[in-house]
C-alpha positions in Angstrom: -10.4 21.1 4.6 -8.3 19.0 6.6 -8.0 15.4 5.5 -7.9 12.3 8.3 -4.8 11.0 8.8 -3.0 13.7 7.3 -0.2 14.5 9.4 1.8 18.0 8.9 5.0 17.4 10.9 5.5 14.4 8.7 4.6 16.2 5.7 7.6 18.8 5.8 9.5 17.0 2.2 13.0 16.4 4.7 11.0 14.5 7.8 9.1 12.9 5.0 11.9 11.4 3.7 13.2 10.6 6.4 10.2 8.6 8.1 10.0 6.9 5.0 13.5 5.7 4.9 13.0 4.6 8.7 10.1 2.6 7.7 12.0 0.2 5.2 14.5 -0.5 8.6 14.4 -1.4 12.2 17.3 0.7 12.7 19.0 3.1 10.8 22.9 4.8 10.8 22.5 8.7 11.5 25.6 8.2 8.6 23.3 6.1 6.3 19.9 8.4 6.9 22.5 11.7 5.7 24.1 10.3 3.0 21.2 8.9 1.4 18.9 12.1 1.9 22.2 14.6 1.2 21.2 16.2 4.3 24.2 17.9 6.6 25.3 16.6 10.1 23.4 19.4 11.4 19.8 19.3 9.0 19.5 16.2 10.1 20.0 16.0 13.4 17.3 18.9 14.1 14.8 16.6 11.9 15.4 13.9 14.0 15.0 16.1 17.7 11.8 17.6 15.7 10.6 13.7 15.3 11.9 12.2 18.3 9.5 14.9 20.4 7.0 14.2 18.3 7.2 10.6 19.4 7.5 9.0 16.0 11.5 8.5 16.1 13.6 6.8 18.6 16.9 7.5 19.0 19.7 5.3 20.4 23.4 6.4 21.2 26.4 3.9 21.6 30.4 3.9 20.9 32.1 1.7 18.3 35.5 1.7 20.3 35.8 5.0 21.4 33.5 6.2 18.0 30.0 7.8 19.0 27.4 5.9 16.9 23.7 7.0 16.7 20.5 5.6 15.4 17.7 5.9 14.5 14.1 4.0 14.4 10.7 4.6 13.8 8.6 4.2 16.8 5.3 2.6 17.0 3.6 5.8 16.9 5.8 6.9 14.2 5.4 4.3 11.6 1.2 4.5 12.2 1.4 8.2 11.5 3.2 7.5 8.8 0.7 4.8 7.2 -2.0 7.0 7.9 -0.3 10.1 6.5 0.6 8.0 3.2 -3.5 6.2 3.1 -4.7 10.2 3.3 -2.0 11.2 0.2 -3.2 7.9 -1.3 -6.9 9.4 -1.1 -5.7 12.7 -2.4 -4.6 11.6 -5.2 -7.2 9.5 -6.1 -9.9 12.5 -6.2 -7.7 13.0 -9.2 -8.8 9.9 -10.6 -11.9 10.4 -10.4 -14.1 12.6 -13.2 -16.7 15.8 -12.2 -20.2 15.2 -13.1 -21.1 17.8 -15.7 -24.8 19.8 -15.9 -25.5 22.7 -14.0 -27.1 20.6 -11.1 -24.4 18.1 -10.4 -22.0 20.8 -10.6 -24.2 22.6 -8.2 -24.4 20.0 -6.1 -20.6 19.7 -5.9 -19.7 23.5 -4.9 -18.6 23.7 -8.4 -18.9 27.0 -10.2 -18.6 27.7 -13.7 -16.7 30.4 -15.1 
């Protein structure tokens, strides 16, 4: 069962995190997303090439002096796919919320099997 909105490439826990840390920020410090997330130079920066083809990252490169500086921001695409991948958890969840009918008709009206 697939549910709308649910988006696996954001789901992966390290993208997750990281799209949710880029969606409290216009722009993040590559430095700042790995040493929040304890993520290595590397990890991260294969997230970020995973999320940039994906559209939902942008990526911008400059020098501080003769220091490379990158960072990062969620694209428009990126931070929709991310509300509609949190409004589809949100939905998940709340089947938990929400009590089974019991009687042998309700339950087979559900798909639900006793054991």
């Amino acid at each position: 069962m697939s549910t709308a909105g649910f988006d696996e490439l954001i789901h992966a826990p390290t993208r997750l995190e990281i799209v949710s840390l880029l969606a409290a920020a216009q722009w993040a410090d590559f430095k700042y997303i790995r040493d929040e997330l304890g993520l290595s130079d590397s990890a991260l920066s294969k997230q970020l090439s995973t999320l940039e083809s994906a559209g939902y990252v942008e990526i911008r490169k400059s020098f501080v002096g003769k220091r490379p500086r990158t960072s990062a921001s969620l694209s428009k695409a990126g931070r929709q796919a991310f509300e509609q991948h949190v409004a589809a958890l949100q939905a998940i969840v709340a089947r938990s919320q929400q009590p089974i009918p019991t009687g042998s008709d309700a339950e087979a009206d559900r798909g639900i099997l006793s054991r």
